[in-house]
Z-matrix of the N, CA and C atoms (Angstrom, degrees):
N
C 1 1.450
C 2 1.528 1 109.70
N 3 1.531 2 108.03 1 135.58
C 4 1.718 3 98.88 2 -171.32
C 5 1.452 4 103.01 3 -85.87
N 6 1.207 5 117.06 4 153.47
C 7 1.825 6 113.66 5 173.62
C 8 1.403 7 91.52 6 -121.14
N 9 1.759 8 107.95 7 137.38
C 10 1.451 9 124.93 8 141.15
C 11 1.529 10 115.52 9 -96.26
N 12 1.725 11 99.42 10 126.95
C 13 1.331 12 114.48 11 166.46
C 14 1.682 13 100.12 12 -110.62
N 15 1.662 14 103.75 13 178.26
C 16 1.496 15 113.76 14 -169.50
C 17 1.784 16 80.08 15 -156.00
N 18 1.279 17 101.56 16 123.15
C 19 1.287 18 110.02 17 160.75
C 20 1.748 19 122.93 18 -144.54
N 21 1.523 20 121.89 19 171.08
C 22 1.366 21 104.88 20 164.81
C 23 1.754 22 121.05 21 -57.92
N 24 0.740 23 110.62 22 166.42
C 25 1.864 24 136.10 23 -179.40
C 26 1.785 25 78.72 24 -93.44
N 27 1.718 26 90.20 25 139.71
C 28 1.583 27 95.09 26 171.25
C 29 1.540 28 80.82 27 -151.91
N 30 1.751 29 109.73 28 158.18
C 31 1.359 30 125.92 29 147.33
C 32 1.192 31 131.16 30 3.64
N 33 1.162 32 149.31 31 71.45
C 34 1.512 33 149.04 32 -167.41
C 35 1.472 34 117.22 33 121.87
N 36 1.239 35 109.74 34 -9.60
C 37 1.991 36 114.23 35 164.46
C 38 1.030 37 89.32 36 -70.35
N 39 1.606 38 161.30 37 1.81
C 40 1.590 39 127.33 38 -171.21
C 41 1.610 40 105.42 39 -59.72
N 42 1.698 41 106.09 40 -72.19
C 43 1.757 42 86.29 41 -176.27
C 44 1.301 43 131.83 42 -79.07
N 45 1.636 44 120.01 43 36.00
C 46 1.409 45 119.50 44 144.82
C 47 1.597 46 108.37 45 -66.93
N 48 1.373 47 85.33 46 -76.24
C 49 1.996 48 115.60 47 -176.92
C 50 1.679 49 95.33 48 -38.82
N 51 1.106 50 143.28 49 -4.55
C 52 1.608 51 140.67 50 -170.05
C 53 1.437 52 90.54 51 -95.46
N 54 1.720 53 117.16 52 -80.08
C 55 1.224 54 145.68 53 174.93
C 56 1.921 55 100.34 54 -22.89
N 57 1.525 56 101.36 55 -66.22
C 58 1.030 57 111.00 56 -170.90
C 59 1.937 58 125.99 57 -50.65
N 60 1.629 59 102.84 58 -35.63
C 61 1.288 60 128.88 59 148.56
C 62 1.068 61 130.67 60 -43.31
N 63 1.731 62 107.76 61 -50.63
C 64 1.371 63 87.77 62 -168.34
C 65 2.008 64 114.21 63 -113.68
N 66 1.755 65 86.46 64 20.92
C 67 1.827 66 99.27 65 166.99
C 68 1.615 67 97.21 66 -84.97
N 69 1.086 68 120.90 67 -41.49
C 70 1.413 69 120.95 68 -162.43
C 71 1.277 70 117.69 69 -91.30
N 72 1.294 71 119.19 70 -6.75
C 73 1.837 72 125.91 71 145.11
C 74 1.188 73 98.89 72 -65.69
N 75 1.463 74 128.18 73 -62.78
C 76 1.758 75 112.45 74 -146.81
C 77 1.576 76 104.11 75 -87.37
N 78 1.453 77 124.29 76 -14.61
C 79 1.485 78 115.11 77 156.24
C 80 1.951 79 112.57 78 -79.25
N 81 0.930 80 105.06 79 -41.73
C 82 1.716 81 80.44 80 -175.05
C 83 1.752 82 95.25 81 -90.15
N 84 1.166 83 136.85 82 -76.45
C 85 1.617 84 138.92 83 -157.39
C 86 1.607 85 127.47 84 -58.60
N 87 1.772 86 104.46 85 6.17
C 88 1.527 87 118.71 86 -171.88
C 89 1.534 88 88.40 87 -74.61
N 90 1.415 89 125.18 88 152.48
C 91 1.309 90 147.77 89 -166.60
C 92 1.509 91 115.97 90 49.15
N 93 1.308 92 112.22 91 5.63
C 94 1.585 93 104.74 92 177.80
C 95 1.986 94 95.25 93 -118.27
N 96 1.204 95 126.19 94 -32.47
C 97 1.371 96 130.46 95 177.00
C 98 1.660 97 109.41 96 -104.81
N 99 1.193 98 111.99 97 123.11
C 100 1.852 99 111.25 98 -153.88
C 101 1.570 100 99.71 99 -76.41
N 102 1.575 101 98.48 100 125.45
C 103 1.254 102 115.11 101 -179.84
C 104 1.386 103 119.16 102 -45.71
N 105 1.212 104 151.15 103 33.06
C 106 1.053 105 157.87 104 -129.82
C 107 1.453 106 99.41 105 -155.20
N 108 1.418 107 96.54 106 -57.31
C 109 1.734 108 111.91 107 168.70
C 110 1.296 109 114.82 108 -60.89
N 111 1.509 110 117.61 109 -41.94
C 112 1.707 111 119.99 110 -161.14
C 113 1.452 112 109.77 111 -75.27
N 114 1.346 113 99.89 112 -28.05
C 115 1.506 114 111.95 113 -162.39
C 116 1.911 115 105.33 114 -96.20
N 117 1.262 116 104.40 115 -11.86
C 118 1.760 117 105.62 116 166.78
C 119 1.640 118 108.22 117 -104.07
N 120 1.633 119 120.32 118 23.72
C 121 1.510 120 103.66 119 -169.03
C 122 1.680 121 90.71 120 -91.22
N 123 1.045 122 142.50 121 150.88
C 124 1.551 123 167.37 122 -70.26
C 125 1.502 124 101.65 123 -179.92
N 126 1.332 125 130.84 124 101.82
C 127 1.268 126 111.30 125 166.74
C 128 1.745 127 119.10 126 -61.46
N 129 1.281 128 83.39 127 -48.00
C 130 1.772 129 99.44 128 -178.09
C 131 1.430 130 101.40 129 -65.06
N 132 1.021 131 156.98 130 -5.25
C 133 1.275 132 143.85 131 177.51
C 134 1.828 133 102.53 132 -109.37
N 135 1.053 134 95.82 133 -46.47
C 136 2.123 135 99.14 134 170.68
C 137 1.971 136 100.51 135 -55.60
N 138 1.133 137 105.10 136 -65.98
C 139 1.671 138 103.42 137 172.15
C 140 1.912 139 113.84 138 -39.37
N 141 1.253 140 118.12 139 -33.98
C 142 1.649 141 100.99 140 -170.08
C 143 1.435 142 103.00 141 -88.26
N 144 1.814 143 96.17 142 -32.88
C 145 1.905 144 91.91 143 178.40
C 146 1.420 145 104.51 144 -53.87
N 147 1.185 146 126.04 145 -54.62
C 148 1.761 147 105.46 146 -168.59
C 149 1.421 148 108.04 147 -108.44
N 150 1.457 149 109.35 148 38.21
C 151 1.536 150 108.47 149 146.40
C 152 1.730 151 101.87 150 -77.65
N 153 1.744 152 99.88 151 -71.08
C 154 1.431 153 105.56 152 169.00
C 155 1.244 154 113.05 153 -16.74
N 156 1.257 155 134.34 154 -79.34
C 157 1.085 156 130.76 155 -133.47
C 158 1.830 157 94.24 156 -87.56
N 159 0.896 158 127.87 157 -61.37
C 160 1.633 159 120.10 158 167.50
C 161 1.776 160 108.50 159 -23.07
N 162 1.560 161 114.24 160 -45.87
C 163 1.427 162 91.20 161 -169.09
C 164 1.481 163 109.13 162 -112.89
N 165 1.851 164 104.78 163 42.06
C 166 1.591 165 103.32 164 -177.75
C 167 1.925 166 88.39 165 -83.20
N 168 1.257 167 124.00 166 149.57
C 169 1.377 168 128.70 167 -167.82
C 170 1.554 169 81.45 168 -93.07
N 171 1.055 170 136.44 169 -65.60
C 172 1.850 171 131.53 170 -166.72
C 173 1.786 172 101.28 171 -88.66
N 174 1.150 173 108.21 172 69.45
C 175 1.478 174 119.33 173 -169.57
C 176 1.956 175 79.74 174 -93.17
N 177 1.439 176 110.25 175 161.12
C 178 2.057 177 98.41 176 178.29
C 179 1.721 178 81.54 177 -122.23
N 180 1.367 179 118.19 178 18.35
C 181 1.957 180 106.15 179 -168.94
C 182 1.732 181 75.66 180 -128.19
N 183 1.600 182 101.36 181 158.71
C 184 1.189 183 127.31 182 156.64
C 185 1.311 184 113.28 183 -107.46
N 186 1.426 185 118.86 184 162.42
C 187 1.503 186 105.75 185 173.51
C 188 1.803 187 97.57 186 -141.28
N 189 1.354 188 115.17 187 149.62
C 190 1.454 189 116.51 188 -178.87
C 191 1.189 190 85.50 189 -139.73
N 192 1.934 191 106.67 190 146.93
C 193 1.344 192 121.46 191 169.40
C 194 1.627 193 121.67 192 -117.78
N 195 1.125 194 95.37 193 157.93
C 196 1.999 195 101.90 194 178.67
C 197 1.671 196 98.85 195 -86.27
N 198 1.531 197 99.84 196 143.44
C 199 1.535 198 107.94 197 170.79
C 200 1.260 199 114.87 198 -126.59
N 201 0.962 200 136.43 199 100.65
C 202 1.722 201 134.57 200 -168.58
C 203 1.504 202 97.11 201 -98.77
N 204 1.235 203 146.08 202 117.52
C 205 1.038 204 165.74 203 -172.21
C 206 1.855 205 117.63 204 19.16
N 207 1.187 206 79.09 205 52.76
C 208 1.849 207 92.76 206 -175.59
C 209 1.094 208 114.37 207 100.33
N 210 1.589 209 124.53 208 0.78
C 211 1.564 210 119.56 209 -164.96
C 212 1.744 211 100.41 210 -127.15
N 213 1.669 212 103.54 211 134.51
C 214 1.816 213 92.88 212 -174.30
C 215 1.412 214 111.22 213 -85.17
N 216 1.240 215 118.72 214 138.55
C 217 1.405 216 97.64 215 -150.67
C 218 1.541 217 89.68 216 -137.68
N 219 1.379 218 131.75 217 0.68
C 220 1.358 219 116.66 218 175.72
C 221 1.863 220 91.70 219 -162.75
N 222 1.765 221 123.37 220 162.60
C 223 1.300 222 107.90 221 144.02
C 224 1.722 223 97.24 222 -162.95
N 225 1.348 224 106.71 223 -176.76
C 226 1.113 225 126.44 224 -159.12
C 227 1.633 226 115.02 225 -132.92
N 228 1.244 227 105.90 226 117.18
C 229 1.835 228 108.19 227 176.02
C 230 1.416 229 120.61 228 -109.18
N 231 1.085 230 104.13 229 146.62
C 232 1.519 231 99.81 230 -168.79
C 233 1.508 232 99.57 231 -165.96
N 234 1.856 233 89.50 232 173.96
C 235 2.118 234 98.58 233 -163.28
C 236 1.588 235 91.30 234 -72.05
N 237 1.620 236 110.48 235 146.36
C 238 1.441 237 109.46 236 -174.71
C 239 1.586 238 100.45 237 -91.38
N 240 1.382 239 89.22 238 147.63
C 241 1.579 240 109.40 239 -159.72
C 242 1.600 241 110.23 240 -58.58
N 243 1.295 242 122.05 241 -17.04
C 244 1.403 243 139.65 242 179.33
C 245 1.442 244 111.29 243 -79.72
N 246 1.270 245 132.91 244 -28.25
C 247 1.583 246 133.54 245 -170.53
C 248 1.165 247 114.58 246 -47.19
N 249 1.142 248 118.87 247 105.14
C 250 1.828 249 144.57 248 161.90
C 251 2.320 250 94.31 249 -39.96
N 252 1.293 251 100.69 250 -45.99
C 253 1.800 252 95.64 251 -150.80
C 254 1.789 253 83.02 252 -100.04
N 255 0.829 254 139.10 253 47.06
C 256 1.803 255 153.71 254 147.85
C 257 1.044 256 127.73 255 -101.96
N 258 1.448 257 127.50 256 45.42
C 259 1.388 258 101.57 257 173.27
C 260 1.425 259 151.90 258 -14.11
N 261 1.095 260 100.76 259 -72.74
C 262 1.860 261 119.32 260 -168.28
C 263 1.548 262 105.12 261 -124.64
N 264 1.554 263 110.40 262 -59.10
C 265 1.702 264 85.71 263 -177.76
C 266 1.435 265 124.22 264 -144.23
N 267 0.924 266 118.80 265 143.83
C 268 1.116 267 154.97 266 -144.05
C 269 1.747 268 103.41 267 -92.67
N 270 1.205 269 120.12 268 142.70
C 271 1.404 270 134.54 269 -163.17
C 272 1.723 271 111.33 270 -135.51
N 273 1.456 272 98.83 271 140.62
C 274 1.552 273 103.99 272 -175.10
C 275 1.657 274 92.00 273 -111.92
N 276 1.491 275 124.46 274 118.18
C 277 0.990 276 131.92 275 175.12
C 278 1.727 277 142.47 276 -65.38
N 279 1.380 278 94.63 277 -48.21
C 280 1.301 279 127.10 278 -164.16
C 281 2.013 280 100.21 279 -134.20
N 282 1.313 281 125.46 280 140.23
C 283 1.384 282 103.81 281 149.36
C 284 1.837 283 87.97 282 -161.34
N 285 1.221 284 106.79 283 132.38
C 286 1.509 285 112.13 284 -167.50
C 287 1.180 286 118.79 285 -147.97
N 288 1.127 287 136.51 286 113.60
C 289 1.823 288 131.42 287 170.01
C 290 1.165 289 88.09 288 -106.16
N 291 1.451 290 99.67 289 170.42
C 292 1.779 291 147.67 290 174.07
C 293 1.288 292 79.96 291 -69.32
N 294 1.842 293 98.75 292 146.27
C 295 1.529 294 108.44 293 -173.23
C 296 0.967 295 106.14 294 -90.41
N 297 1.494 296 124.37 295 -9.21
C 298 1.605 297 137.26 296 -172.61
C 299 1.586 298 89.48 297 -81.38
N 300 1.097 299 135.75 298 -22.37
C 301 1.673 300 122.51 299 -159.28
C 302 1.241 301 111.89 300 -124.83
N 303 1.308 302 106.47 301 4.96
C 304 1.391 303 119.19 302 177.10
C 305 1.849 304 113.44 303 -55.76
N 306 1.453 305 117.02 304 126.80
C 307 1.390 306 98.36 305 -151.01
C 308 1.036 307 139.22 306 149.58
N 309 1.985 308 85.87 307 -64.47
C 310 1.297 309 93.48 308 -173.75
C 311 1.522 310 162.74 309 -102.91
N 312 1.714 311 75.65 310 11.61
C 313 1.292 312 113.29 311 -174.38
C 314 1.072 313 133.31 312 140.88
N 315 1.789 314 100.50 313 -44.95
C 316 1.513 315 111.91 314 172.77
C 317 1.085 316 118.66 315 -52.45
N 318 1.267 317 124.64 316 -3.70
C 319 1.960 318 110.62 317 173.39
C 320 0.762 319 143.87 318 -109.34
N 321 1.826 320 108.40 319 1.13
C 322 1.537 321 142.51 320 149.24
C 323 1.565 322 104.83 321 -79.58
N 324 1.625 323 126.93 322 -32.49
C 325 0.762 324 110.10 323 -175.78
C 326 1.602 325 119.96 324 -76.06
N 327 1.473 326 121.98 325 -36.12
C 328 1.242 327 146.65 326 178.48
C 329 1.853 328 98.28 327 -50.86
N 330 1.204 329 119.07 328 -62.83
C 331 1.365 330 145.88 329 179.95
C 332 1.360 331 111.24 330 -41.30
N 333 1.438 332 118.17 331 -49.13
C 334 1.640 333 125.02 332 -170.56
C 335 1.712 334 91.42 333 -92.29
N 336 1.450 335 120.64 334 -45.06
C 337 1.461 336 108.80 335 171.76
C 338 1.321 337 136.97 336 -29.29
N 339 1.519 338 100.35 337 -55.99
C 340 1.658 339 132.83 338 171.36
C 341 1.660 340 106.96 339 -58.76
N 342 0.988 341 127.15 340 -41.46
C 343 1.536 342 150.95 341 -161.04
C 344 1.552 343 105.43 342 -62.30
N 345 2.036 344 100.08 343 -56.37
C 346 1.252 345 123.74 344 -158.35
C 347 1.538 346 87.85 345 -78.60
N 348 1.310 347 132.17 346 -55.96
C 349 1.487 348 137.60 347 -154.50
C 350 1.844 349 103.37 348 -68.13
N 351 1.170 350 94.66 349 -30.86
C 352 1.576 351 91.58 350 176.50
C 353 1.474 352 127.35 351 -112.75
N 354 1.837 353 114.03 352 23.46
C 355 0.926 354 107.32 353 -169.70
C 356 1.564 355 103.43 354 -90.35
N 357 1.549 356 122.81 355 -33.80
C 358 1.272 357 125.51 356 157.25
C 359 1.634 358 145.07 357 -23.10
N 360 1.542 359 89.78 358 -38.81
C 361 1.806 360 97.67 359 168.51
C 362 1.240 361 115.24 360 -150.76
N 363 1.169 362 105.00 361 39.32
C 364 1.372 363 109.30 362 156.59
C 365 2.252 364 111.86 363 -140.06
N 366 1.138 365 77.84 364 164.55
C 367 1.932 366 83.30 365 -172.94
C 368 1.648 367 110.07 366 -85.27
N 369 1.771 368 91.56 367 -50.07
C 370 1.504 369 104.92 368 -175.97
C 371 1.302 370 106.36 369 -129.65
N 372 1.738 371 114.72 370 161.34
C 373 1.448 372 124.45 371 170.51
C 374 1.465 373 88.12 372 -121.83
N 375 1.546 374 99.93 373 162.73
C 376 1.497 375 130.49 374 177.96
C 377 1.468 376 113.54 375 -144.44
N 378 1.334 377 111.61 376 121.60
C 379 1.613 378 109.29 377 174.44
C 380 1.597 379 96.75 378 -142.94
N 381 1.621 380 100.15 379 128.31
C 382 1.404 381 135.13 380 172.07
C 383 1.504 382 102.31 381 -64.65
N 384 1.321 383 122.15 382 144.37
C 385 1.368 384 137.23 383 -153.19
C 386 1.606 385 110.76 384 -152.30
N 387 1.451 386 141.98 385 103.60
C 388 1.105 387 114.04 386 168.77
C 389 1.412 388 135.60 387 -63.62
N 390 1.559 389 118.53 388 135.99
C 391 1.523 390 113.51 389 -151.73
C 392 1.899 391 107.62 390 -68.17
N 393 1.568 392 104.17 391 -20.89
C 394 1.553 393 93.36 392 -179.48
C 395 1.442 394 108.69 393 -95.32
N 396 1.415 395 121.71 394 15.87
C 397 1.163 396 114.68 395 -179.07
C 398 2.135 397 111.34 396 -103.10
N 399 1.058 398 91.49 397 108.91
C 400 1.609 399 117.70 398 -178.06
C 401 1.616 400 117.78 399 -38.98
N 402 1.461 401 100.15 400 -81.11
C 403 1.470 402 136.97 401 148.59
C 404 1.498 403 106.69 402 -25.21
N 405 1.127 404 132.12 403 -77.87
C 406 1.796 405 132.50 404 -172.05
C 407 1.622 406 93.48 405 -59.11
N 408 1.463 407 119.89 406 -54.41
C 409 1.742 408 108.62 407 -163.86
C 410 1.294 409 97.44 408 -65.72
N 411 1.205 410 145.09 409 -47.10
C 412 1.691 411 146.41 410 -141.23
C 413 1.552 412 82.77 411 -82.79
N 414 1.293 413 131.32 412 -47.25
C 415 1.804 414 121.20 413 -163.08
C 416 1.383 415 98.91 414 -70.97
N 417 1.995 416 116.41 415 -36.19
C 418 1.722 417 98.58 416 179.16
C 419 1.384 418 127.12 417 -84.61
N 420 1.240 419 106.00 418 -3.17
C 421 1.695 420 125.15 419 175.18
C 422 1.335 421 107.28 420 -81.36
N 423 1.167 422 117.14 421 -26.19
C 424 1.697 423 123.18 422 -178.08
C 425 1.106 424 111.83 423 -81.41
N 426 1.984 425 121.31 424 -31.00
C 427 1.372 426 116.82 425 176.30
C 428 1.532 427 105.28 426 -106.65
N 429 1.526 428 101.04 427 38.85
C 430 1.628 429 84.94 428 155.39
C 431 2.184 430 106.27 429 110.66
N 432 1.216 431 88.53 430 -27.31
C 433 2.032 432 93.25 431 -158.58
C 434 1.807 433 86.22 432 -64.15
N 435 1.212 434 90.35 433 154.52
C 436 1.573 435 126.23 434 162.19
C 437 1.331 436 122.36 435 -116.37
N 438 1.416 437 108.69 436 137.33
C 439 1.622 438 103.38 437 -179.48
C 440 1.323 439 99.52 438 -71.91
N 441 1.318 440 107.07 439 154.62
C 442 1.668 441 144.28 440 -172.84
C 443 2.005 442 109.23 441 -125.22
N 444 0.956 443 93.15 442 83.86
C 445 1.386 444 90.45 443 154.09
C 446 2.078 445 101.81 444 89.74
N 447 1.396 446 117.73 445 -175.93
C 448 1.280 447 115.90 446 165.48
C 449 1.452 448 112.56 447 -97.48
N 450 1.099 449 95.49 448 161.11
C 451 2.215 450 112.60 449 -166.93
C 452 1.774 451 87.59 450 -46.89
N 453 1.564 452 112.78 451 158.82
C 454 1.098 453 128.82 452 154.75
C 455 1.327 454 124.77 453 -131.61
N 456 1.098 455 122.95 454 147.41
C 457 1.473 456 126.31 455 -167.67
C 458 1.343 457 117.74 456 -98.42
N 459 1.106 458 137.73 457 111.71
C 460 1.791 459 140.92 458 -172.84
C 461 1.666 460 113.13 459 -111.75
N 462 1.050 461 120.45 460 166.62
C 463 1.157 462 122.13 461 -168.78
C 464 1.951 463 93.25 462 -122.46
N 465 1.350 464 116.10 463 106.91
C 466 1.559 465 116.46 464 129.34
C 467 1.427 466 131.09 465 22.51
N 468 1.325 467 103.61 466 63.09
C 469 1.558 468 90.69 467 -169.33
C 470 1.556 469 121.12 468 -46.36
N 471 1.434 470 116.04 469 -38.56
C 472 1.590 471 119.95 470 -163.66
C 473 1.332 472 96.45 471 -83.75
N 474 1.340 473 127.76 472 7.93
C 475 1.960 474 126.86 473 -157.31
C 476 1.638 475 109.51 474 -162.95
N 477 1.116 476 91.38 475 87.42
C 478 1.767 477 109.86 476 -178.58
C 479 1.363 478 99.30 477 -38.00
N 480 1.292 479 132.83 478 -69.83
C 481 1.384 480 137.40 479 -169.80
C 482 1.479 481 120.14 480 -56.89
N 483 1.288 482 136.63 481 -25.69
C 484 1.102 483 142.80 482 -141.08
C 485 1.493 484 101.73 483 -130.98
N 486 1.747 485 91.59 484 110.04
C 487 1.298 486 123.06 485 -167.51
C 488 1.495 487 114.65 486 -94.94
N 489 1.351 488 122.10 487 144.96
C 490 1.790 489 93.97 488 -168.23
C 491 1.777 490 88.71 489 -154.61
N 492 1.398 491 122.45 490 142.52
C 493 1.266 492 144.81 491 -169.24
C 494 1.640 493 110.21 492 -97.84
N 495 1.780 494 122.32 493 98.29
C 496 1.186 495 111.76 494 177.29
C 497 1.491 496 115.56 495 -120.17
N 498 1.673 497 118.17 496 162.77
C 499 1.296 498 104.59 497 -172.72
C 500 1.389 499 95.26 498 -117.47
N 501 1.355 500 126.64 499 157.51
C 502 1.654 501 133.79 500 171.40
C 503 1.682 502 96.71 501 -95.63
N 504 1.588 503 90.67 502 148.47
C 505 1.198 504 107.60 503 -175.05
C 506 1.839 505 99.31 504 -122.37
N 507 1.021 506 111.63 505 126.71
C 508 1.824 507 107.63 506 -175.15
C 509 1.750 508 121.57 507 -98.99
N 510 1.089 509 149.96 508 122.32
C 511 1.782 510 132.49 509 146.78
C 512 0.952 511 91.59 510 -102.96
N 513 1.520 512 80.74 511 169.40
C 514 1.765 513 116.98 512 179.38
C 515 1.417 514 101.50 513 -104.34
N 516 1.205 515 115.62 514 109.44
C 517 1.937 516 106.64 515 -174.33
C 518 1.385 517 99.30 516 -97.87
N 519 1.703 518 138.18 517 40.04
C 520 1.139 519 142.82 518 -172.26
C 521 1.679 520 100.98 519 -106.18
């Protein structure tokens, strides 16, 4: 029987959470982010970014991960539920499974986790969506999000050139 757990991210998930990154770009963002990019992303360099960031002590995101039978297989970042400089709403940063596990739960489960932790002090959530990505809008349309506003265009952090079209998705966690 498979078990999903949900726990905090601690010290030493970096090269899961790397791995985990960069299965779940090249299953959902292949033909919309130029293969060129997908195919030079770095395990070892995805692993130190969210080593770092797991052991920044004034980190303002939390992160919780999926465990499907001992293996981390998806997680979720978001504004930490404590932030003094947050007013009203609250943002889901990151949300990613293994492309192999995509499916299976963990990303409703990750999703309602994040949901529950910030429904307390905050009014609204917001999660950025890429606009050609099918798959990411249909899972936040399914739990509920509304578009927010018209598409915006961001630039690639790891890729100066590479321009990319996302839409916000809004609740009311009131």
């Amino acid at each position: 029987m498979t078990t999903l757990q949900l726990r905090e991210a601690r010290p030493g998930d970096g090269a899961a959470l790397g791995r985990i990154r960069i299965s779940g770009w090249r299953s959902a963002y292949r033909g919309i982010v130029p293969d060129a990019f997908m195919d030079t992303m770095n395990p070892v360099v995805e692993a130190e970014r969210a080593e770092a960031a797991l052991t920044r002590p004034d980190s303002p995101f939390r992160t919780v991960v999926a465990v499907i039978d001992g293996l981390l297989v998806g997680y979720v970042v978001f504004t930490a539920p404590d932030r003094p400089d947050v007013e009203e709403r609250a943002e889901i940063k990151a949300l990613y499974v293994d492309g192999r596990q995509q499916r299976s739960g963990a990303g409703s489960a990750l999703f309602h986790h994040a949901v529950d932790a910030l429904r307390p002090n905050f009014g609204e959530l917001i999660v950025w969506c890429l606009e050609e990505n099918p798959i990411g809008r249909a899972f936040y349309e399914k739990h509920g999000g509304r578009l927010h506003g018209p598409p915006q265009t961001f630039h690639l952090a790891e890729a100066e050139n590479i321009e990319l079209s996302e839409v916000g998705y809004l609740w009311n966690l009131l």
